[in-house]
C-alpha positions as CSV (number, residue, x, y, z in Angstrom):
1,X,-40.2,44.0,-51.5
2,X,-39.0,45.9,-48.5
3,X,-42.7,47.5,-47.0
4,X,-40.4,50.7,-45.7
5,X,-38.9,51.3,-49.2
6,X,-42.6,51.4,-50.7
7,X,-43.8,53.7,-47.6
8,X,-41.0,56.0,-48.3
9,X,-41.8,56.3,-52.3
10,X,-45.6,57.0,-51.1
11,X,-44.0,60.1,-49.1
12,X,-41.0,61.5,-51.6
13,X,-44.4,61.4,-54.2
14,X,-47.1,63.2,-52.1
15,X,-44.1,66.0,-50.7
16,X,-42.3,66.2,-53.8
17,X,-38.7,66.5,-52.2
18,X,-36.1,64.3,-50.9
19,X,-35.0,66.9,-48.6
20,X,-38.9,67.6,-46.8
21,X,-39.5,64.0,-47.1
22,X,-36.8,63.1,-45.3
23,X,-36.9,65.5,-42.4
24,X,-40.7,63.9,-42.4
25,X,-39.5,60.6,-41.8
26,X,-36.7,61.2,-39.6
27,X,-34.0,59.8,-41.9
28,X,-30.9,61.0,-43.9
29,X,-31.8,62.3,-47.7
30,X,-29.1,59.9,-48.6
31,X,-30.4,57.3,-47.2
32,X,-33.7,58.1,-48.5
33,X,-32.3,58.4,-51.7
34,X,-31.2,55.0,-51.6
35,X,-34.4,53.6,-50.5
36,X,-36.0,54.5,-53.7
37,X,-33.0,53.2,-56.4
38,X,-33.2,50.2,-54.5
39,X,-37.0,50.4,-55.2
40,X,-36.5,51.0,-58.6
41,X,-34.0,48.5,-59.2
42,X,-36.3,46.1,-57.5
43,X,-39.2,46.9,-59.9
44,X,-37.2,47.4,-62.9
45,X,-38.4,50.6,-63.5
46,X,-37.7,53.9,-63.0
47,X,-40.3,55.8,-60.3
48,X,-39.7,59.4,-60.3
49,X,-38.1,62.1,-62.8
50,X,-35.4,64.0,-60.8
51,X,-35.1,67.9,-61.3
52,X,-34.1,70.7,-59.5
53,X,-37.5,71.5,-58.6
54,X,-37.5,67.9,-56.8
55,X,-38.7,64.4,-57.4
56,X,-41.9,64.0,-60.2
57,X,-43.8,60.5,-60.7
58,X,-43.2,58.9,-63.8
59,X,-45.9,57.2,-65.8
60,X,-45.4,53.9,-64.1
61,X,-44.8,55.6,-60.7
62,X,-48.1,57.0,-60.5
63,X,-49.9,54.3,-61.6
64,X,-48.7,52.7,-58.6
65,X,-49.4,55.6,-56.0
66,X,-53.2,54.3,-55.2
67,X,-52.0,50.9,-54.3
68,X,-49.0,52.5,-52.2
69,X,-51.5,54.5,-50.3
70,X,-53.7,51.1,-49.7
71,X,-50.7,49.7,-48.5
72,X,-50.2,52.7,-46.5
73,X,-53.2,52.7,-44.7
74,X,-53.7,48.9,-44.2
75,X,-50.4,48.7,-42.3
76,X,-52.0,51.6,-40.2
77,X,-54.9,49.9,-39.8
78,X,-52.8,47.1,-38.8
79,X,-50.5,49.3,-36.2
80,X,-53.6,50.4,-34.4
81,X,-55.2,46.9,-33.9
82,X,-51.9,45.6,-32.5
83,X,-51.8,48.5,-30.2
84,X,-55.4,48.2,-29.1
85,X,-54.8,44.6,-27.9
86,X,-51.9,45.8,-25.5
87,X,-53.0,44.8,-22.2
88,X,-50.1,46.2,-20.1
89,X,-50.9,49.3,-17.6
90,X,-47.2,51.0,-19.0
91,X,-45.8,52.7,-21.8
92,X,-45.8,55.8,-24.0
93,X,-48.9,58.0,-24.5
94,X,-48.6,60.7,-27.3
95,X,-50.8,63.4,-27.1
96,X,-51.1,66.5,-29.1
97,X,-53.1,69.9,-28.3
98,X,-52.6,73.4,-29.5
99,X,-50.0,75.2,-28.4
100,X,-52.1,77.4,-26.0
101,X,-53.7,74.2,-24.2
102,X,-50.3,72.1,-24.1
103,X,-48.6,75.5,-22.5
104,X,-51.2,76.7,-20.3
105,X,-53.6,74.1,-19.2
106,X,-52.3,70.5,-19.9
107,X,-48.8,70.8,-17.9
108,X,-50.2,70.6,-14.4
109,X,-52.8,67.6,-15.6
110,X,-50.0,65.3,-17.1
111,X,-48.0,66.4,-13.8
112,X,-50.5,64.9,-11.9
113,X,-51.1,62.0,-14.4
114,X,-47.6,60.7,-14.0
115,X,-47.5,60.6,-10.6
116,X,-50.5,58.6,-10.3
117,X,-49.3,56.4,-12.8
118,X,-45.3,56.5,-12.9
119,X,-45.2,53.4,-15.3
120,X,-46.9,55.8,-18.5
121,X,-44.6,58.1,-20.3
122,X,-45.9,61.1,-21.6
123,X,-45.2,62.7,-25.2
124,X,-46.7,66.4,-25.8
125,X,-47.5,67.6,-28.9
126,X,-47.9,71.4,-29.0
127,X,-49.0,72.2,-32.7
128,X,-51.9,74.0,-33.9
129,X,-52.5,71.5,-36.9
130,X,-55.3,68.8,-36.5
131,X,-53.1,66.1,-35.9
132,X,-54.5,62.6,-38.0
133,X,-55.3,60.2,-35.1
134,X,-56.0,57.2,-37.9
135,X,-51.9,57.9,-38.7
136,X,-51.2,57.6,-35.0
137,X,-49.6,61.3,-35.1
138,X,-51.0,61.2,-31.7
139,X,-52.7,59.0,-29.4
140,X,-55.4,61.3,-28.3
141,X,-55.8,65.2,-28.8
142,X,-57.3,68.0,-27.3
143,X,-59.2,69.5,-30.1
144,X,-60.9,73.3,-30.2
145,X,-62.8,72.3,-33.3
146,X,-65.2,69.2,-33.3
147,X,-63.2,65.6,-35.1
148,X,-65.1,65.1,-37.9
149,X,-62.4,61.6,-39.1
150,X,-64.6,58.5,-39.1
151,X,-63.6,55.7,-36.7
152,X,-63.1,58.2,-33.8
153,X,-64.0,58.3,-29.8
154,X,-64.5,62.3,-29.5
155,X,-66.2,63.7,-26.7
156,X,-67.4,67.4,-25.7
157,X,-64.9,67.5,-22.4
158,X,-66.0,72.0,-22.3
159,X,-66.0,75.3,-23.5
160,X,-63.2,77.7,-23.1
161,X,-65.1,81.5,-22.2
162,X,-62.6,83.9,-24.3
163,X,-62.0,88.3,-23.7
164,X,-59.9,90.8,-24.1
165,X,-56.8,91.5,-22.2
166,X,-54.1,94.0,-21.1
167,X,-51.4,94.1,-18.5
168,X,-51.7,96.6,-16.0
169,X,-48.1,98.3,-17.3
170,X,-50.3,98.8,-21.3
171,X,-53.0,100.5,-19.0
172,X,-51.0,102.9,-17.1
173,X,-49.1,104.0,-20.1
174,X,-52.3,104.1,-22.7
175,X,-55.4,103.9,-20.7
176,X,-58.6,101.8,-19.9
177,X,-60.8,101.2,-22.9
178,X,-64.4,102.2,-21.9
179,X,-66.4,100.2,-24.4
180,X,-65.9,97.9,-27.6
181,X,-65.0,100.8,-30.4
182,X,-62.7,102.6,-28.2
183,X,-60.7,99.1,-27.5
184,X,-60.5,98.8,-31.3
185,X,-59.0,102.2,-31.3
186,X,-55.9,100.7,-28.9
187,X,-53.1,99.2,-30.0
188,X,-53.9,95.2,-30.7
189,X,-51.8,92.3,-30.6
190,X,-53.3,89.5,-32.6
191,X,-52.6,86.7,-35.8
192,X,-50.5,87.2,-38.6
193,X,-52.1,85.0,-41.7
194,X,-54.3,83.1,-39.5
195,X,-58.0,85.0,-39.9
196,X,-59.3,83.7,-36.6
197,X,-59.4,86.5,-34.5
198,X,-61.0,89.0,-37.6
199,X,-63.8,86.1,-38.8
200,X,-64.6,85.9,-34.9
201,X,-65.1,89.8,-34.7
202,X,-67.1,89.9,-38.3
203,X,-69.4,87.1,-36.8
204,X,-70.0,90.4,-33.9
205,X,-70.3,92.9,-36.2
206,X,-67.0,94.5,-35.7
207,X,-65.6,94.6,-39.4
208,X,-61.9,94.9,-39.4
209,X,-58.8,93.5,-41.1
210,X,-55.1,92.1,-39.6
211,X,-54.0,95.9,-40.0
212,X,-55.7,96.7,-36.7
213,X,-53.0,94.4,-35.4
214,X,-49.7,96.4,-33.8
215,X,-48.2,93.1,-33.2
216,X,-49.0,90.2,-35.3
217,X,-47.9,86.8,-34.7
218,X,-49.5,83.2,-35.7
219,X,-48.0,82.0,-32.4
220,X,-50.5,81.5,-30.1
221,X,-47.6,81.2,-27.2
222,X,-46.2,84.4,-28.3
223,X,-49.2,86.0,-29.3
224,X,-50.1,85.7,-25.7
225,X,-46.9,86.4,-24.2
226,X,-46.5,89.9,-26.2
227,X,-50.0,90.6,-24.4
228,X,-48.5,90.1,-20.9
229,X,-45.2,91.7,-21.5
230,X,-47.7,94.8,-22.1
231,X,-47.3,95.1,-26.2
232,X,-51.0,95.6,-26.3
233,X,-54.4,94.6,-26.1
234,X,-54.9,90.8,-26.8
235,X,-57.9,88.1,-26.9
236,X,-57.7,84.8,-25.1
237,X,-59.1,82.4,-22.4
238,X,-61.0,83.5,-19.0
239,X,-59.6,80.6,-17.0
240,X,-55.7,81.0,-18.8
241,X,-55.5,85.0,-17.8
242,X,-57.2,84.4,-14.3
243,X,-53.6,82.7,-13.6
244,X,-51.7,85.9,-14.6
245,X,-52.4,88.7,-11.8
246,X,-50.9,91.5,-13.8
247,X,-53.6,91.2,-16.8
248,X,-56.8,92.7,-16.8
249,X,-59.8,92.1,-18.3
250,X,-61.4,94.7,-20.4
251,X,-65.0,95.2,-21.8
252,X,-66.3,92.4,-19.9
253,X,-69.5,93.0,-21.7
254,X,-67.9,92.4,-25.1
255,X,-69.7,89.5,-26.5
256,X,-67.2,87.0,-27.9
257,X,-67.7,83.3,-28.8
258,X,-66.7,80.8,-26.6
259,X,-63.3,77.6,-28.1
260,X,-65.3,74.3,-27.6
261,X,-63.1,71.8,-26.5
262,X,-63.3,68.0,-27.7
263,X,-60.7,65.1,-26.6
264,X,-60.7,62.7,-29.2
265,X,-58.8,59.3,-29.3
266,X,-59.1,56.0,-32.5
267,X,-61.5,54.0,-31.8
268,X,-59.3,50.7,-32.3
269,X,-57.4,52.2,-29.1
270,X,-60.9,51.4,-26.7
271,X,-59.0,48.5,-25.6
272,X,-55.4,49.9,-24.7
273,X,-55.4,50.1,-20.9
274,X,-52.5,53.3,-21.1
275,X,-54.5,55.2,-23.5
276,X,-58.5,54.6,-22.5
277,X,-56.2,55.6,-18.7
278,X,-54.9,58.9,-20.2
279,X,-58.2,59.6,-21.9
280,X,-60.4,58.9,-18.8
281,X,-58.3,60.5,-16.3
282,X,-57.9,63.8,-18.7
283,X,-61.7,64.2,-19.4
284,X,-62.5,64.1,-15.7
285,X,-60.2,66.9,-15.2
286,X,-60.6,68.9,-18.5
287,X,-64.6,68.6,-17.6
288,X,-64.4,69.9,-14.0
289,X,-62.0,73.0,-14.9
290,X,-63.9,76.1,-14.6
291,X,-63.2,77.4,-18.6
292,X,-66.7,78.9,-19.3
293,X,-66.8,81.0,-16.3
């Protein structure tokens, strides 16, 4: 049997779609489509019950989805040995941080990186998900949350200091804030669903909700650039609005928690020159940037 064919049945049956599985996988839904009749007709079976609501395992399909996921994650397993035994100082390294650290911080590092060593190509992944190392999402990531997966290298690389912030155009029209319950009074930009910013205030003692938000976005991009275009009061990193000369820093005494900052890699990559390269070079530079002052 065709491995791909099975891979893409394990997919159409854990999203549920043709259409989102195929955007997933990079391929045509027709093509996709194709992949599992030909699956079927292979097996002699049919796999899936097609609706308008989208694609539901059969009987005989989901008694096979445990051993399609085995499959999966042995041919993963088998992926990252392969690349760990690459002994060649050139290639691709994919690495994935959230959107504020691939924006704001990692730019000028992988700058630097590629001109040491012009033979690596970089890939930057800006999300805010926790990208799955084991699946080889990513190479290595830059993590604000300790990696809890088994079989990773993660290491403590610092600690971003965070406050809050206007632009001196908010202040002239609104005012300075002269302590923490008057800067709640101001109009704040901050998340939309995301309860980050709230949980972090609540864990202070301020007690509000997203409606204390005039601006709500779960962008952290936007979210920051709203604050520098002088929408409002907004929260983020020390070192990141040290770069911007128009924002200011209010309530310096307000005590907020500071983003740990973890760079984590698979283990079975130890061994790839490129990678333990990218990983070595950005942990010397992540460790000695001043983020907690």
């Amino acid at each position: 049997m065709n491995w791909h064919h099975i891979h893409h049945f394990l997919i159409v049956a854990e999203i549920g779609t043709l259409a989102e599985a195929a955007e997933q996988l990079g391929v045509s839904q027709p093509t996709l489509g194709r992949h599992i009749s030909e699956l079927e007709q292979k097996m002699g079976f049919s796999l899936f019950i097609r609706n308008r609501s989208g694609m539901t395992l059969t009987e005989a399909g989901l008694s096979l989805i445990d051993d399609a996921r085995q499959m999966s994650f042995e041919a993963e397993k088998f992926a990252l040995k392969a690349a760990g035994q690459n002994t060649v100082l050139s290639g691709t390294v994919r690495i994935a941080a959230s959107e504020v650290v691939a924006t704001y911080i990692l730019p000028a590092l992988l700058t630097e990186f590629r001109d040491i060593e012009p033979q690596i190509d970089i890939e930057l992944v800006a999300s805010n998900k926790i990208e799955n190392l084991l699946s080889r999402d990513a190479d290595m990531a830059v993590r604000m949350i300790k990696p809890v997966q088994e079989d990773l290298i993660a290491q403590k690389v610092n600690d971003m200091r965070l406050g809050a912030f206007a632009s001196r155009q908010y202040l002239e029209r609104h005012g300075t804030p002269a302590g923490a319950e008057e800067l709640f009074s101001h109009r704040l930009v901050g998340y939309d669903r995301s309860d980050l910013i709230t949980n972090q205030m609540s864990d202070f003692g301020y007690t509000h909700d997203r409606s204390m938000f005039a601006f709500r976005t779960d962008n952290q991009v936007a979210n920051w650039e709203l604050v520098k275009a002088g929408a409002g009061i907004g929260f983020g990193g020390v070192f990141i609005a040290q770069k911007c000369p128009d924002l200011v820093r209010l309530v310096p005494e307000l005590s907020l928690p500071s983003l740990p900052m973890w760079l984590a890699a698979h283990q079975e990559l130890k061994t790839n020159p490129r990678i333990r390269r990218a990983m070595d070079f950005l942990s010397e530079k992540l460790k000695s940037l001043p983020l907690d002052q």
